[in-house]
N, C-alpha and C positions, 0 to 999 in steps of 0.2 A: 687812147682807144686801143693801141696795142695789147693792153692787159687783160682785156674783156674781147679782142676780134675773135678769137676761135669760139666762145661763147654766143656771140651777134652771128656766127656765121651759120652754129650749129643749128641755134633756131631762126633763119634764115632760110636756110636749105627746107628745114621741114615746115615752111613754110606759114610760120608763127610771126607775130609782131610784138617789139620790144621797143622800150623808151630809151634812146640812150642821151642821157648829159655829162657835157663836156665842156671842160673849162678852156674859157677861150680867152680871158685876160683877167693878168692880178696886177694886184697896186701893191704896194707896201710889204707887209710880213703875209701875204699870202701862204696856205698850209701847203698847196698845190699847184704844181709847174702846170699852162696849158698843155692840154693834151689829155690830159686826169681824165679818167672816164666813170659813170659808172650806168650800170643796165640794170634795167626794171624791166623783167617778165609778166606775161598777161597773170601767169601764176603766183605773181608775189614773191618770185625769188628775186633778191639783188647781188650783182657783181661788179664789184670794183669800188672805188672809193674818190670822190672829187674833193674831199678836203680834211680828210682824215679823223670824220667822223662830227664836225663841226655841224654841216649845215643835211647830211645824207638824209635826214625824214623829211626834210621838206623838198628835196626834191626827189624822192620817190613820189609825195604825196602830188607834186607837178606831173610827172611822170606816166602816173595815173589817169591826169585830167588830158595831158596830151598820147596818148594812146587809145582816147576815148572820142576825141576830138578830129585828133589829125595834125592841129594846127602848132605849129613849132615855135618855142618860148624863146625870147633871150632875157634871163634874171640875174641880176645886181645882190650881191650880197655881200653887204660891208658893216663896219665895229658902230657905226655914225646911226645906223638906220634904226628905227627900233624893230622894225620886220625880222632884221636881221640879228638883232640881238636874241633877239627871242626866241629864234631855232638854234641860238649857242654858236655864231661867229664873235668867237669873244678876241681872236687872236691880234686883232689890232689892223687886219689886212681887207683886202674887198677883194671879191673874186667874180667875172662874171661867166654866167653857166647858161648855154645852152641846150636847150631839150628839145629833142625832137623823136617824130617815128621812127620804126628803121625798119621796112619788109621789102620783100620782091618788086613793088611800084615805086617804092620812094627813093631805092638805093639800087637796082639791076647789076650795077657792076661791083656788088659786093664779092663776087666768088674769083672774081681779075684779083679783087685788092688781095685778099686774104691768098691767094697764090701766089700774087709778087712779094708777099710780106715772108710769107713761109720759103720761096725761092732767093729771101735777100735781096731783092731786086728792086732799086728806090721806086716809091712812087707814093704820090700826096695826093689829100681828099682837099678839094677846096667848097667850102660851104658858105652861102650867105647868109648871113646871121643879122643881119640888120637893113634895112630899106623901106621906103614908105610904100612902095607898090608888093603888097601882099601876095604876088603873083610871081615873084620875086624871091620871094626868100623861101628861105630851105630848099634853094637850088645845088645841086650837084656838080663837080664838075673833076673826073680825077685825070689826074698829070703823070705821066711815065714822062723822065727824059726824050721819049722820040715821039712821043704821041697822046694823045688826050681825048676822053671818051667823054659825051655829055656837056649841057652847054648853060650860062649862067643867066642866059637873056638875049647876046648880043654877041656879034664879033668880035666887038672893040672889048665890051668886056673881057672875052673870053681871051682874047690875045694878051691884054696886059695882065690879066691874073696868071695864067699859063707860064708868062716871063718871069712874074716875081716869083711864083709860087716854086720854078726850077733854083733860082736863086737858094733862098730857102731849103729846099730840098738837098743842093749841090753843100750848104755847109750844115746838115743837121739841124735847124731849128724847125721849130712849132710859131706859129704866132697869126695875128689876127692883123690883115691889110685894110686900107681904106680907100676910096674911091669918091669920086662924083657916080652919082647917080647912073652915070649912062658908061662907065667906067673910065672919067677923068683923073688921072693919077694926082692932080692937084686939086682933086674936087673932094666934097664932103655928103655923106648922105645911104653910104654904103659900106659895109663892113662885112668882107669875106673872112673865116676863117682859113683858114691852110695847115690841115694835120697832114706830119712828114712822117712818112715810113721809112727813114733811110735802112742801109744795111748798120746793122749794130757794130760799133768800133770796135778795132782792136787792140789787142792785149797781149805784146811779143814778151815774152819771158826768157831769159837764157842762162842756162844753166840749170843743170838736171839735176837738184838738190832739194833736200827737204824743205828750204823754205820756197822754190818754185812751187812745192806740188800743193804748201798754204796760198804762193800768191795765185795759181790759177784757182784755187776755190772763191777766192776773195773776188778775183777779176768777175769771175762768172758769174759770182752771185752779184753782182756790179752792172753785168748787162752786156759786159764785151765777151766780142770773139778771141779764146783765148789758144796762142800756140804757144808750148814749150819747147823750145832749140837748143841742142848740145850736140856737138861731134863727137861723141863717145856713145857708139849705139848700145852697150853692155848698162846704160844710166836711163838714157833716154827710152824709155821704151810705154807704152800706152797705159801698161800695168799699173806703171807708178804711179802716172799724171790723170787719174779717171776723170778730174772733172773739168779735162781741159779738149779742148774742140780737137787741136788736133797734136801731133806730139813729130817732132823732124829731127830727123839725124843730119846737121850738115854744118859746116866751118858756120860759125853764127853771122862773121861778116859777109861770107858769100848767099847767105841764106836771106839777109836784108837788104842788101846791094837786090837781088832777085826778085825780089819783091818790090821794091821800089820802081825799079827799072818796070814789072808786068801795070806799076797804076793801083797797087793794091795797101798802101802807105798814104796817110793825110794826117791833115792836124789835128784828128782828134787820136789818132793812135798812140798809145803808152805803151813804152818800150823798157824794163825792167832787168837790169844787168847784175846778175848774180852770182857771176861767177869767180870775180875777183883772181884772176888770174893774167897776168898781163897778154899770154899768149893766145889769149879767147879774143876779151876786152878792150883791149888797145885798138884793133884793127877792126870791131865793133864801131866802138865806140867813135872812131876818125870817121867810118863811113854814116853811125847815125848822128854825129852831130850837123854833117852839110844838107842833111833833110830837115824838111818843113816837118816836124813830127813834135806833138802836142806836149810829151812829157817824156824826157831820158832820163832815168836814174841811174845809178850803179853802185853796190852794195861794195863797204871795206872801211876799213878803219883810216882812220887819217893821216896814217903812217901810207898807208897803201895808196888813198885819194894824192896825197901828195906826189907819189914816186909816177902814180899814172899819171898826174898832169906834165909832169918834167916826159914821160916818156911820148907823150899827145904834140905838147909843142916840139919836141923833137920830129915830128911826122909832119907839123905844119900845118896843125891846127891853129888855127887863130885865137887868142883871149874873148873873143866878143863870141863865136862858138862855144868856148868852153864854158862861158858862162851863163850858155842855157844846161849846164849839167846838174842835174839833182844828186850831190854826192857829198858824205856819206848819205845814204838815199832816207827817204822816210821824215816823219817828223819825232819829236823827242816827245817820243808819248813813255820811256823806258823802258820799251820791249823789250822783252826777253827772249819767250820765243818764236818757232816761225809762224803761228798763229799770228801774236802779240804784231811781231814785224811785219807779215801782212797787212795787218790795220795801220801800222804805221805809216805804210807807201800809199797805201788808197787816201788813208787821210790827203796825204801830200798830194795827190793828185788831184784829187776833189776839191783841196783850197787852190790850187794854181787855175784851176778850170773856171772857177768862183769869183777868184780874186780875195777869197779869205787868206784872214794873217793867220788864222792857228791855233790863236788864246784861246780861253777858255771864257765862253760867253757870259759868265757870271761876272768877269772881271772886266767886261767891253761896254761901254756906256755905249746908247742909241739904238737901230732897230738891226733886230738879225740878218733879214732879211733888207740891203741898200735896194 
């Protein structure tokens, strides 16, 4: 939903009704993570995409009927079906999509979300997408860490969704909960969704060199918040780095020590060490390996990877630290330049996130997506 909010918001505000479907669980080689959105205007425009182009006319064509109706869909679309074969889900996976209205009655606190989303500020839409009391579903309910507006049915619902749904929230995921009816967390018969707005990860870069200023294009175009760090303010400067959030002049280990210490450092952050200088990176790298921090690279030849590990354990790093370091960084895609090398560290970062090995899927027997 994130890709289409300022859209749903837009005609929101002026006071227009739109369909939006939203994928809330895949099986198999699904084309589309939940959360995939896409919006059907009364006018026939569409934005965004639930499965990248597989099953998109037929759920406009729902889209349509539920805009005209009111009444909100949850649809099945798998390789098995023949319904589904025949809007061209050929890809071997099932996705299931909910559609529903979305205007000023059905959704009130649209203009909260879209301000916490725009201010960074976590907060999740939880929706019930499945139940046998029709009275019931396509209920509302959104969660900020301190508070929660609008209600699913009940207390009890609303208290256990509330909990998971910060859970959730607290590590970046999207996904669809179940329940008992009356919301038993060991019962069956109820299926909330839960779209997470967290704030976008980030993407520490250090070192103020040309391939920084590829990898903040890379990052960003990636989705994170990207800062560039160098203690050399004649390098570091905003000119270079345009398309990085923000650009800091400061020792790089005191810059992330700082950071960590303010609560603004977690496991999804990817931390990009480029400076190959031991008097940068040594003392970097000692302070980011004792963090919980998602992916540490560091760019150098293996002449260099070696001499900084001899200088790490000399500091008192441990082997089982160092052997969360991605070095030399990247994967052996035979990048050249800092373009090339950019794609190399995303890669790497995206199979470690994944849990992919890296080959090349032509040579990997079984399904892409485990």
């Amino acid at each position: 939903m994130r890709d289409v909010l300022d859209e749903i918001y837009k005609r929101w505000a002026n006071g227009e009704q739109v369909a939006l479907g939203t994928v809330v669980s895949t099986f198999s080689s699904a084309p589309r993570a939940p959360g995939a959105a896409m919006l059907v205007a009364a006018d026939g425009e569409v934005v965004g995409s639930v499965s990248g182009g597989c099953v998109e006319g037929a759920v406009y064509e729902l889209g349509q009927e539920v805009m005209a109706d009111g009444k909100p869909v949850l649809q099945r679309y798998g390789v098995s079906d023949d319904d589904a074969f025949a809007v061209g889900l050929t890809c071997g996976g099932i996705i299931d999509i909910y559609v529903e209205r979305v205007d000023r009655q059905s959704l009130p606190e649209l203009e909260e979300i879209t301000e916490s989303v725009h201010k960074e500020q976590p907060v999740a839409v939880a929706t019930v997408v499945e139940h046998e009391d029709p009275a019931r579903l396509g209920r509302h309910m959104v969660i900020w860490p301190d508070r929660t507006s609008g209600t699913l049915g009940s207390d009890r619902i609303d208290d256990a969704v509330a909990d998971d749904a910060r859970g959730l929230l607290a590590s970046g995921r999207t996904g669809t909960l179940h329940y008992g009816l009356e919301g038993e967390r060991r019962g069956e018969g109820m299926s909330v969704f839960v779209n997470s707005f967290e704030p976008p990860p980030r993407m520490l870069v250090f070192g103020a060199i040309d391939f920084a200023a590829a990898m903040a294009r890379m990052g960003s175009y990636l989705g994170y918040r990207v800062t560039v760090c160098d203690a050399r303010p004649v390098f570091a400067t905003a000119s270079r780095f345009p398309d990085a959030d923000e650009v800091v002049v400061d020792w790089p280990h005191r810059y992330l020590k700082a950071e960590a210490e303010a609560g603004r450092i977690d496991r999804r952050t990817a931390v990009a060490v480029l400076t190959h200088d031991p008097k940068f990176d040594v003392p970097l790298l000692e302070v980011a390996l004792r963090l919980d921090i998602g992916y540490i690279g560091a760019m150098g030849s293996r002449r260099t990877h070696d001499d900084r590990l001899d200088r790490l354990r000399a500091e008192g790093v441990t082997e089982e630290e160092l052997a969360r370091l991605a070095s030399p960084i990247g994967l052996d895609l035979g990048a050249r330049t800092p373009e090339e090398t950019a794609v190399s560290i995303a890669a790497e970062i995206i199979a470690l996130r994944w849990g992919g090995g890296g080959q090349r899927l032509s040579e990997r027997p079984g399904r892409i997506h485990g």
